[in-house]
NUBA-613214 format. One record per residue (C-alpha): residue in three letters; residue number from 1; x, y, z. Coordinates in nm, 2 decimals, padded with zeros to 4 digits. Layout:
<recs>
    aa     i        x        y        z
   Ala   NUM        X        Y        Z
...
</recs>
This chain:
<recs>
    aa     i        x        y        z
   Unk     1    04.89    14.07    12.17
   Unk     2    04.82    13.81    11.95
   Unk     3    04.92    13.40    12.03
   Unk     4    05.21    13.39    11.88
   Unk     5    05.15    13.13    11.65
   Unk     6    04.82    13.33    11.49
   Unk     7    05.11    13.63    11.45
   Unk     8    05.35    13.42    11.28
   Unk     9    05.08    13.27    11.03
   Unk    10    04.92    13.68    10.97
   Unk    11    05.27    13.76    10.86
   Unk    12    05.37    13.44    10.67
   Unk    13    05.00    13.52    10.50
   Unk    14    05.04    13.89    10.45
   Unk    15    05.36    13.82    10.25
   Unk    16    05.19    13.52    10.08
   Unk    17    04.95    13.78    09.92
   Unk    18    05.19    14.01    09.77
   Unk    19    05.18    14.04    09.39
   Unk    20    05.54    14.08    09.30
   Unk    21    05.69    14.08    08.94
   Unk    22    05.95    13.78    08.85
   Unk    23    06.22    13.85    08.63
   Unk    24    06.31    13.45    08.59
   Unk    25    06.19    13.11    08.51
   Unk    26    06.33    12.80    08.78
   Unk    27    06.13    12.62    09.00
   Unk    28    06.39    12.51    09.22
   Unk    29    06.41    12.86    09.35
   Unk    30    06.06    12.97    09.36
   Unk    31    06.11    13.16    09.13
   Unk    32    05.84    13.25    08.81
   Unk    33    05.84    13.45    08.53
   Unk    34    05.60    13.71    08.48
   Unk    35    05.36    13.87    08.80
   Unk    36    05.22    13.62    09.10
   Unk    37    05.24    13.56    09.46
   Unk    38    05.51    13.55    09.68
   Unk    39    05.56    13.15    09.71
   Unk    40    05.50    13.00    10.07
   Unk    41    05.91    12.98    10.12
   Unk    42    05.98    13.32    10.01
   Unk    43    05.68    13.46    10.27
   Unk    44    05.85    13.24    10.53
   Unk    45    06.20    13.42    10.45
   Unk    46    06.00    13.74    10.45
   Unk    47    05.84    13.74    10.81
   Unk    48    06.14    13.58    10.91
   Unk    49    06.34    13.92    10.82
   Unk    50    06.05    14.10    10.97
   Unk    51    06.06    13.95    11.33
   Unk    52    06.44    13.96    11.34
   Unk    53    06.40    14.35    11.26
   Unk    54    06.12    14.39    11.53
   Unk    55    06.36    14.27    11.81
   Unk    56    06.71    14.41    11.68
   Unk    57    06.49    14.71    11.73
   Unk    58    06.35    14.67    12.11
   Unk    59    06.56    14.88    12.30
   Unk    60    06.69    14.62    12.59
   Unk    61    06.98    14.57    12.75
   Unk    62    07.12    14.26    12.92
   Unk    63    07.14    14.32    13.26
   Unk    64    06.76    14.41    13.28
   Unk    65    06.55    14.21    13.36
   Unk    66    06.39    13.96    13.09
   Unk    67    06.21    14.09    12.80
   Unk    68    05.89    14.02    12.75
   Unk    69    05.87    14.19    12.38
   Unk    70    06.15    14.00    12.30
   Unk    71    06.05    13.65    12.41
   Unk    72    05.72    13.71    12.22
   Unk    73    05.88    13.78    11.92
   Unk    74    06.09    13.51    11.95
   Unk    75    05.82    13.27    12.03
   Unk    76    05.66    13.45    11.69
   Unk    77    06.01    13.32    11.53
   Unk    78    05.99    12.95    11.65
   Unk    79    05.62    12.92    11.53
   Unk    80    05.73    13.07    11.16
   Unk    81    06.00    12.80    11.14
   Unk    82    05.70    12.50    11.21
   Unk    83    05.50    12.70    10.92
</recs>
């Protein structure tokens, strides 16, 4: 496995270079009119979503013993937020 700081800025990045279409004009929001990349916050968001659904979907139960999937992909999580 990656460092988990190198995975959190692959997926940040991978989002980053979507080419989406925006239906509305306001910068406040991030959000453009017309087709671009994903802006930096909405990638963040993204990969966010991503890791969550990674370890809501690691079959582990409390009373085994630690994870170490899950305390990766949390680790993934904390280095997204210092993106």
């Amino acid at each position: 496995m990656k460092p988990p700081k190198e995975q959190a800025q692959e997926l940040v990045d991978k989002y980053s270079n979507l080419i989406i279409d925006f239906p509305y004009i306001d910068t406040e929001d991030d959000i453009c009119l017309g087709t671009g990349n994903m802006t930096h916050n909405s990638s963040i968001k993204c990969a966010k979503i991503t890791v969550n659904e990674i370890i809501d979907a690691i079959d582990w139960h409390e009373f085994e013993a630690p994870n170490k999937q899950i305390e990766y992909w949390n680790e993934v999580l904390k280095e997204i937020d210092n993106l």
